[in-house]
N, C-alpha and C positions, 0 to 999 in steps of 0.2 A: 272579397268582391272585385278587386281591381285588376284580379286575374282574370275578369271573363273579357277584361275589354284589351287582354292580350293575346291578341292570336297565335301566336308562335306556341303556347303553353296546349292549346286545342283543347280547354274547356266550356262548355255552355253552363247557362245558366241550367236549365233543362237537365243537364247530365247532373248533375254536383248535387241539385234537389230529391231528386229520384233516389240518388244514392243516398243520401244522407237519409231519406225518408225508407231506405230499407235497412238501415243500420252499419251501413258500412263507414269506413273509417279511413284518413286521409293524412296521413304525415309526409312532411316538405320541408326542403330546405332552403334557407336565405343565405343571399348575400346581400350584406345590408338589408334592404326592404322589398329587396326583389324577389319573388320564387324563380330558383332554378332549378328544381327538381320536387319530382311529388311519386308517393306511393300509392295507390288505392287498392284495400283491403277490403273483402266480405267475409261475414263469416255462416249466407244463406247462399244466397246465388244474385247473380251477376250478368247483366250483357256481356255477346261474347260477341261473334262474326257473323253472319250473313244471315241473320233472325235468329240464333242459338243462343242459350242460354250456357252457363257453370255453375254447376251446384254443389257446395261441399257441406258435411258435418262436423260436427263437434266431434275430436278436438283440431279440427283444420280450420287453417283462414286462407283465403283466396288471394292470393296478392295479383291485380290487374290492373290493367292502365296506369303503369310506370314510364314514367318520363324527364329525361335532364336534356336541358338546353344545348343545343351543338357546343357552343362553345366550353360547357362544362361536363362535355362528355369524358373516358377516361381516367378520371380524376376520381374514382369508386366511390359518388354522391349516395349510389341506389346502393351500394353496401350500405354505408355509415348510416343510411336511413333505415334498412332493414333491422342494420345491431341497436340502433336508437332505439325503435319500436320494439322491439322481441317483450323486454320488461312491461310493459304495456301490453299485450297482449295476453302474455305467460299469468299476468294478474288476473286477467279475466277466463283463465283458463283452454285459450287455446295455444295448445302446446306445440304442437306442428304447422308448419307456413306448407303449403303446397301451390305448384306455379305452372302454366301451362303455355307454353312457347313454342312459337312457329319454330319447326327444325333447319328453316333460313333464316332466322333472327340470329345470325352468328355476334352480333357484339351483349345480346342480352344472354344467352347462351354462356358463353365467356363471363359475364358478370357474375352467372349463376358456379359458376366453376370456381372463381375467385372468393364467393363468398362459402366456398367447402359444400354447397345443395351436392345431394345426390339424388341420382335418374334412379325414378323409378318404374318407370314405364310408360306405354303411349297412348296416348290416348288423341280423336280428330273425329273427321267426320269427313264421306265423299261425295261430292255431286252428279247424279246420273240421272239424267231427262226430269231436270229439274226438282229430284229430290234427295233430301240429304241420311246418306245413311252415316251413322255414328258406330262406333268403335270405343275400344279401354283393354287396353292388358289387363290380365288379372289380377297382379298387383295395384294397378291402376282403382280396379273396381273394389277392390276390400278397401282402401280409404275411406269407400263414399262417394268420390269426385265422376261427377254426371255432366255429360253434353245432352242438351234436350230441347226440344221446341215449345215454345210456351203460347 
């Protein structure tokens, strides 16, 4: 709870309820009793950007809303938290993490690189007189993994 009264972290109360109340899942790391870093996993679907949703199946989990403190950036937090969870996951049967990342997100990009992910396709969405048409490679679309309006 001491997180929501840290701004830097850009949690609400609002967001964390929601999530939690759709089953998703939340590992973080400490230094001492600080968070500096958190992962957030679904494994139905998830707010995305500009009113779109992400939707994956079974055996996918969403990994979104990943964040480490500037000052603990570099220091591969968001790996050691992905290899932390994997077991925790794998136990409940989702055996593939799948990630969907701005193609200018070049430092989470890079993280994803470090951590061995491979690309498997694209998937977005384009805005044209104010509506959004969606896309997915075809590898993309055999996972499962949906952008959609809700």
């Amino acid at each position: 709870m001491a997180a929501f009264e840290d701004s830097e972290l850009g949690l609400s109360c609002e967001f964390v309820e929601s999530a939690l109340a759709r089953g998703d899942v939340a590992v973080g790391a400490l230094d001492g009793t600080t968070l500096v870093a958190y992962d957030w996993s679904t494994f139905s679907a998830a707010p995305d950007h500009d009113g779109l949703w992400t939707k994956v199946n079974r055996p996918y989990r969403y990994g979104y809303n990943t964040f480490t403190r500037p000052k603990y950036r570099g220091k591969h937090i968001s790996t050691a938290i992905s290899f932390f969870s994997d077991t925790y996951f794998l136990e409940r049967g989702y055996t593939e993490r799948i990630g969907y990342v701005d193609i200018s997100n070049l430092p989470s990009l890079s993280a994803r690189k470090h951590r061995g992910e491979e690309r498997i396709g694209f998937a977005g969405y384009v805005k044209w007189f104010g509506y959004r048409f969606t896309f997915r490679t075809p590898t993309v679309k055999q996972t499962g993994f949906e952008l959609f309006a809700k």
